[in-house]
C-alpha positions as CSV (number, residue, x, y, z in Angstrom):
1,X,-44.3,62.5,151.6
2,X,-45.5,58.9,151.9
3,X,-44.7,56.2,155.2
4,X,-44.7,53.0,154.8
5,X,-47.8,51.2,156.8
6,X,-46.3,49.1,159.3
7,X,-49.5,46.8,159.4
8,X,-48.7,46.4,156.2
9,X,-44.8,45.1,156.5
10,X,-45.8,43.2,159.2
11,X,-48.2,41.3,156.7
12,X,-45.2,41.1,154.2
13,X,-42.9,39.4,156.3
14,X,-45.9,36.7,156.9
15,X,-46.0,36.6,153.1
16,X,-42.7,36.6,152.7
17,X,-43.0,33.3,155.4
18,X,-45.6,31.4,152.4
19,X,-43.5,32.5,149.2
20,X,-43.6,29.7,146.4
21,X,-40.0,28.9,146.4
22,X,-38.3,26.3,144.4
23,X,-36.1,23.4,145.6
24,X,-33.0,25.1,145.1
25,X,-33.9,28.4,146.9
26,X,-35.4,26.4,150.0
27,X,-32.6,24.9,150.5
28,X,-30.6,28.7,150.1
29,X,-32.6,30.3,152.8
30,X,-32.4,26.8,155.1
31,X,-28.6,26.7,154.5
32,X,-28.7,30.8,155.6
33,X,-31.0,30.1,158.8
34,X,-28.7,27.7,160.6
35,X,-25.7,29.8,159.9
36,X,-27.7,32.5,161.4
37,X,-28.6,29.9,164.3
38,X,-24.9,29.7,164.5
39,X,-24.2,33.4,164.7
40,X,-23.4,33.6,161.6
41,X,-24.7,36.3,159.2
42,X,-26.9,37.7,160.8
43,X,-25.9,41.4,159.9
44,X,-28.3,42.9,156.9
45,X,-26.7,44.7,154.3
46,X,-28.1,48.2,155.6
47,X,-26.8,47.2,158.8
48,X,-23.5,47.6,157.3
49,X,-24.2,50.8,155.7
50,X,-24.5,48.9,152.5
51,X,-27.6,50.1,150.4
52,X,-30.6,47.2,150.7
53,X,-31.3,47.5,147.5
54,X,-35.2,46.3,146.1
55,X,-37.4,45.7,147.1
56,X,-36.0,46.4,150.2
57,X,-35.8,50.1,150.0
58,X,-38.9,50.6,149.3
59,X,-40.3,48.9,152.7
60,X,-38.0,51.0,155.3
61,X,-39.5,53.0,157.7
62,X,-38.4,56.0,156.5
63,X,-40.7,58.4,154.2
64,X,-39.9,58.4,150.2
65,X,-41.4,61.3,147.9
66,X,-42.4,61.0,144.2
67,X,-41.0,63.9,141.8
68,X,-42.6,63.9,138.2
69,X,-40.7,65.1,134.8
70,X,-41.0,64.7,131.1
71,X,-40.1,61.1,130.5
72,X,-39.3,60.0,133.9
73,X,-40.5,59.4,137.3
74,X,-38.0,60.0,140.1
75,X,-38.6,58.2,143.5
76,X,-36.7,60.1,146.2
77,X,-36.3,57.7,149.2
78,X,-34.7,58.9,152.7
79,X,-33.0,55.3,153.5
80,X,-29.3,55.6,152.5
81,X,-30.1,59.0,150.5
82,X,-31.3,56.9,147.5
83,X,-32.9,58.1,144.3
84,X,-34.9,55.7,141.9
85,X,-35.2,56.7,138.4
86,X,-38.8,55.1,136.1
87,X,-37.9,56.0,132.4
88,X,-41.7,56.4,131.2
89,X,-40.0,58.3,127.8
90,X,-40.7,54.6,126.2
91,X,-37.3,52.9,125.6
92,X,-37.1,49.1,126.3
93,X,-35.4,47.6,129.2
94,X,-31.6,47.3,128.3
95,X,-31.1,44.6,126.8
96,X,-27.7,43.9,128.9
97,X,-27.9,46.0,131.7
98,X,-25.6,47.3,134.7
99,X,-25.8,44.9,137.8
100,X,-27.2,47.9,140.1
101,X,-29.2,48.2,143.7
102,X,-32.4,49.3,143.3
103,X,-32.0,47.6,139.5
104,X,-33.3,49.1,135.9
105,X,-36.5,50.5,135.9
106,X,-39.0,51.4,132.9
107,X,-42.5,52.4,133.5
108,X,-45.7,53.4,131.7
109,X,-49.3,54.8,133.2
110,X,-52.4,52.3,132.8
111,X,-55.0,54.5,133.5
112,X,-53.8,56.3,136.9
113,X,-51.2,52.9,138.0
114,X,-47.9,53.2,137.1
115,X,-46.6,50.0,135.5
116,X,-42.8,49.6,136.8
117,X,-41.0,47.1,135.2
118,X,-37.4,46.5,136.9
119,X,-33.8,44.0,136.3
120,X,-30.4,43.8,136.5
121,X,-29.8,43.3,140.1
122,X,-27.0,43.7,142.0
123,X,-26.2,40.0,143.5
124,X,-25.5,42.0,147.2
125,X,-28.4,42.7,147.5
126,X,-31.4,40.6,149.2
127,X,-34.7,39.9,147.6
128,X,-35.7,38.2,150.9
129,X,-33.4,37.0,154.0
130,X,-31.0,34.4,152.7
131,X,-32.0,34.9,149.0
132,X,-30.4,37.1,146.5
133,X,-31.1,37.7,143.1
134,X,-30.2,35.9,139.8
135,X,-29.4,37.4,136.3
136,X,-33.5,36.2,135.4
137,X,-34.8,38.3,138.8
138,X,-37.6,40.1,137.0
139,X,-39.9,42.8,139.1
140,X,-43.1,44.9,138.2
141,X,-44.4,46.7,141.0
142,X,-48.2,48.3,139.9
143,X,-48.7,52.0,142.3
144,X,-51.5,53.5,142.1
145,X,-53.6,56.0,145.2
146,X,-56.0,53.5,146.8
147,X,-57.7,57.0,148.1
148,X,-56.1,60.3,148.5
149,X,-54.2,59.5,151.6
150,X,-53.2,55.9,151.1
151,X,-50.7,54.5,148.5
152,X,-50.1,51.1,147.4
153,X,-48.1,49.4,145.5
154,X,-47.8,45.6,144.6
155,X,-44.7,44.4,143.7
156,X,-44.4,40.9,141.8
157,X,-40.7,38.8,141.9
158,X,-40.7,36.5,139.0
159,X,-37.6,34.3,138.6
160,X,-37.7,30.7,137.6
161,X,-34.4,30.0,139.5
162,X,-36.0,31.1,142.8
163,X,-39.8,30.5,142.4
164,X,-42.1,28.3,141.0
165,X,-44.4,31.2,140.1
166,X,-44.6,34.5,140.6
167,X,-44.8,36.2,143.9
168,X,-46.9,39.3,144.4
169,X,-46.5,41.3,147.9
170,X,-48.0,44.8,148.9
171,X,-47.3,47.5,151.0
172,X,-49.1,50.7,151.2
173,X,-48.3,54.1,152.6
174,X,-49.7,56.9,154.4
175,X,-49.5,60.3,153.4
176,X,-47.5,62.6,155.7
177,X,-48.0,66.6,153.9
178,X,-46.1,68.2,156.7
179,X,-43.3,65.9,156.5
180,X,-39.6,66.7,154.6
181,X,-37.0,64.4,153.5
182,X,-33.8,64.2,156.0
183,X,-30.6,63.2,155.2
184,X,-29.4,59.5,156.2
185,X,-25.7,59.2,155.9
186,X,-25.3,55.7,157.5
187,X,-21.5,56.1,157.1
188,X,-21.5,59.3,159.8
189,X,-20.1,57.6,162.9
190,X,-21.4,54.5,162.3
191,X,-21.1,52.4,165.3
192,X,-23.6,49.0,164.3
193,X,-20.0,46.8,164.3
194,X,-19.5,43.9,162.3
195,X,-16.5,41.4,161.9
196,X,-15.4,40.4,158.5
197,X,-18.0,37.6,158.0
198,X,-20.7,40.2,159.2
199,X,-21.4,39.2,162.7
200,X,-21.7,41.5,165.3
201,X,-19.0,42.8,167.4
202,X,-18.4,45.3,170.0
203,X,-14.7,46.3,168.1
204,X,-15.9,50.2,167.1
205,X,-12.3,51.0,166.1
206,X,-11.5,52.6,169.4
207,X,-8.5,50.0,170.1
208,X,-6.2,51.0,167.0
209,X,-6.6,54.8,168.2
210,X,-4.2,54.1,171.4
């Protein structure tokens, strides 16, 4: 079992802060802020119980676990019960793939890093907050043991629509050996409200039981 670092978020939200964004996606993220000033969409996607998706998933604070077969690398991650799947059997990326959460993912070992390449994101999710993905959201994330109890991994966004050049972040993890996986079922009396523009609200259904 691996935990995310929180030093290590903490620095990607700075990051996240400095990211080489183009005109167009500025002016995305500004127009998102002052709605949010507004009280306005300020409800994540996992707040909603909707899955958040990459590279999201991969930064909760919740442990993930890495399971090895022939051909494929599966990424077990307790946020939202998810699974990742890295085909390392060799085939391309599709060439027109499913819109999905976590995206497509092919991999391959250089030396001991697994190279992820990853598209075809879903456009609910969030790359950022107030930025979501374009057809041309491309993602490699490099993972490799920087010692035997600390994992990294360095994930860089490329996507000419968004930034001006690429945009590498890293997080790193500790390992946990005691640890087990527990189930998250966000749905399970959910009680995080929201209107139907996502805001908060204190409405938790109670009213249309009388």
């Amino acid at each position: 079992m691996w935990q995310p670092d929180w030093s290590a978020i903490t620095k990607l939200r700075a990051a996240e802060g400095e990211a080489p964004l183009t005109r167009q996606a500025r002016a995305t993220i500004d127009a998102f802020n002052a709605a949010k000033a507004k009280g306005e969409n300020i409800q994540t996607e996992g707040a909603n119980c909707r899955p958040t998706g990459m590279p999201g998933v991969m930064r909760y604070p919740y442990p993930i676990e890495f399971i090895y077969s022939p051909g494929k690398v599966n990424i077990v991650i307790e946020t939202h019960s998810q699974l990742r799947q890295i085909f390392t059997d060799g085939r391309a990326l599709p060439a027109d793939p499913d819109f999905l959460f976590n995206g497509n993912s092919v991999g391959h070992w250089e030396d001991d890093v697994l190279v992820v390449d990853t598209i075809g994101f879903s456009p609910l999710i969030s790359l950022m907050s107030g930025l979501h993905p374009t057809q041309q959201t491309r993602m490699q994330e490099r993972i490799y043991l920087e010692n035997p109890e600390k994992l990294v991994i360095d994930t860089t966004i490329t996507d000419p629509e968004l930034f001006t050049q690429p945009f590498t972040t890293t997080v790193s993890y500790r390992l946990e050996p005691d640890w087990d996986l527990r189930e998250y079922i966000c749905q399970e009396n959910n009680r995080d409200a929201a209107d139907e523009d996502g805001r908060p609200s204190m409405n938790l259904g109670f009213d249309e039981l009388d």
